[in-house]
Steps between C-alpha positions, in 0.01 A plus 500: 500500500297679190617256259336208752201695552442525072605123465216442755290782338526349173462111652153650666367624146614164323355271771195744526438412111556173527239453753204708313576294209472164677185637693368581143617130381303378764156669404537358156637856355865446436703771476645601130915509463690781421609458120808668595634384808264234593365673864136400541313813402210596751334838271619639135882588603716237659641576846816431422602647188198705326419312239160562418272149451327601181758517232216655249598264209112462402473744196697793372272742659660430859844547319380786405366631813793458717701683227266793477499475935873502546559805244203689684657407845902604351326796386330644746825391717716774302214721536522482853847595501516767292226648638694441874810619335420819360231625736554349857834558597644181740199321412721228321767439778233531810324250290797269521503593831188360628488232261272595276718399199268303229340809415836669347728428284837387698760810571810366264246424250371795493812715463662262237211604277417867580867563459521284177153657342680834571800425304308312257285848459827721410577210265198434312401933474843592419566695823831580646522536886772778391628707226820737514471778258797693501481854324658757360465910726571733229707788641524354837784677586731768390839544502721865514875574574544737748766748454759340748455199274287292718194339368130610647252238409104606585186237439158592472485490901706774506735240668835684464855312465838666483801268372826583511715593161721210552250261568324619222736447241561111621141478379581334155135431435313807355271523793640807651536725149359788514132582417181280530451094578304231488421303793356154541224371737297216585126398514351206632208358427323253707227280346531660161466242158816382339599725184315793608813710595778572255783637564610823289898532555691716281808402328654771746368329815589156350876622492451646846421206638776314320718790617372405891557106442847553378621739787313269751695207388824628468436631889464153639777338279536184623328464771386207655175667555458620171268287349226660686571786336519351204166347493311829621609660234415214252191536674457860400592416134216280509265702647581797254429261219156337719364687746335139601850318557476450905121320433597175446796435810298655700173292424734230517644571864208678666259204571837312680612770733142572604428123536833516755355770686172347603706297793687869604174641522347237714820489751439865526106448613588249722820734714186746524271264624704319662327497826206345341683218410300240640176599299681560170778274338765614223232293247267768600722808430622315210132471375423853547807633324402249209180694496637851520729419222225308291293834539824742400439290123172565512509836519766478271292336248260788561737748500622418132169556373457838671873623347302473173253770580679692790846643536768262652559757804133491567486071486824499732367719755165274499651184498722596801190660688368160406757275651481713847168494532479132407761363749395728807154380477640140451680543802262661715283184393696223523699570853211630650725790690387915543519744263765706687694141484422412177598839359841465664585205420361555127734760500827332648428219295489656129739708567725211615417277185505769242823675594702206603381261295256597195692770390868349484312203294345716273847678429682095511206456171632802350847390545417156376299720166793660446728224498287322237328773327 
């Protein structure tokens, strides 16, 4: 039954045409064709297609004209959206909403090139999204024999260990002889330019870890699971050589897994509202966690200027005050519910996403980083 009602619909409109132009044919003004599809055109744009009647092919100046016009009108377009983006949170997917869609850029759009301009920002300033400096603690724990032979080792937390003589002498690496030891540690920097950390391992810590690779492999032998092992500790080679090894899997991986979550994150909107499923479709949860995500570059993008100036701590705790602030307004705006509501499900929801589903893909890119780093 629609489909008959738009044949007729669109029969109406043709016939409708049709008779305006022979009206017009009649009165001795006959009725210009469409250079494109050959409708009679009855104003500048044809009916049927859009084609507008004056082609401007006069002079250059016209050319000219509509060039300058459409860049002004694209333009102003992105202006819009960034504007609707950054400062009116669930402006972009209640826009879609209601149909008010030529004054933004389109949703996929949009994310394709926020999330490639922030990659393309790392890339072109020289920033990694992480660094893994691993360092040497001078005296960061000592060892003593006690006088039954057992061994008492004490760190700088006062964190006390007895081990047993026997146990003790199975140790065949140096790590329990008596006196003082180096420890190692790691620090990680987040938005920090590539070649600004170093690392500083001694010849002593170089064998230690050699020492630690060699008694870690000859614990899991053969086993079929080995070759995790195996790469996490090529992965630590490589990171004691450059702190910047993880940068480039994880570039490589992070735009795919958070391109598969944008569906996850819609299915989850939609079980919460699910009783409003007659005013909102899965397009329109899928447009709003387009935008959410779109905005998470954004800030992104801002975020790796402010590492620059501010301390990465500082930029983390702002970016994630941020986000929350960002996606409960968003939410409050777009589904149109209470703020007891909204808060609840605000809650439910990130805690939902990030736990079951951001998290274990942000350690599955780590994985992946240390399988190719």
């Amino acid at each position: 039954m629609p489909d008959d009602l738009g044949a007729i619909g669109e029969l109406g409109g043709a016939a409708a045409i049709e008779l305006v132009a022979t009206t017009l044919a009649r009165r001795g003004t006959p009725a210009d064709k469409c250079r494109n599809c050959s409708t009679p055109i009855i104003g500048p744009y044809c009916a049927a297609c859009g084609q507008e009647l004056d082609t401007h092919r006069e002079t250059i100046w016209n050319l000219l004209h509509d060039l300058v016009s459409d860049i002004v009108s694209f333009d102003s377009r992105i202006l819009r959206t960034v504007i609707a983006l950054l400062i009116k949170p669930g402006e972009l997917p209640l826009a879609f909403r209601e149909g008010r869609t030529r004054r933004y850029m389109p949703a996929v759009r949009l994310y394709l090139f926020v999330s490639l301009l922030f990659f393309l920002t790392l890339s072109v300033t020289g920033i990694a999204l992480v660094q893994v400096e691993l360092r040497e603690v001078p005296n960061a724990y000592t060892v003593k024999t006690l006088p039954n032979g057992d061994i008492a080792v004490s760190g700088k937390g006062d964190s006390n260990k007895v081990i047993p003589a026997d146990v003790a002498r199975n140790a065949k690496d140096g790590a329990l002889s008596p006196g003082a030891h180096s420890g190692m540690t790691t620090d990680m920097h987040f938005f920090r330019r590539i070649g600004r950390f170093h690392q500083t391992i001694s010849a002593s810590g170089w064998a230690r870890i050699q020492r630690m690779k060699t008694s870690i492999l000859k614990a899991v032998g053969n086993d079929p699971h080995s070759w995790m092992a195996r790469n996490a500790l090529a992965t630590v080679e490589k990171l004691a050589r450059d702190p910047s090894a993880l940068n480039g899997p994880m570039t490589t991986w992070i735009p795919r897994v958070l391109f598969l979550l944008l569906p996850i994150y819609a299915l989850i909107l939609a079980l919460f509202y699910i009783r409003q499923h007659k005013q909102f479709y899965f397009v329109d949860h899928l447009i709003f966690s387009l935008s959410i995500h779109t905005f998470m570059f954004a800030l992104l993008i801002i975020a790796v200027g402010a590492a620059q100036i501010f301390s990465g701590g500082i930029v983390a705790l702002l970016v994630l005050l941020g986000m929350s602030v960002y996606i409960f307004i968003s939410l409050k705006r777009f589904y149109r519910q209470g703020w007891i509501m909204t808060t609840l499900k605000f809650c439910m929801i990130s805690f939902i996403y990030t736990v079951a589903f951001l998290m274990p893909a942000m350690m599955l890119v780590l994985f992946a980083g240390l399988i190719e780093g």
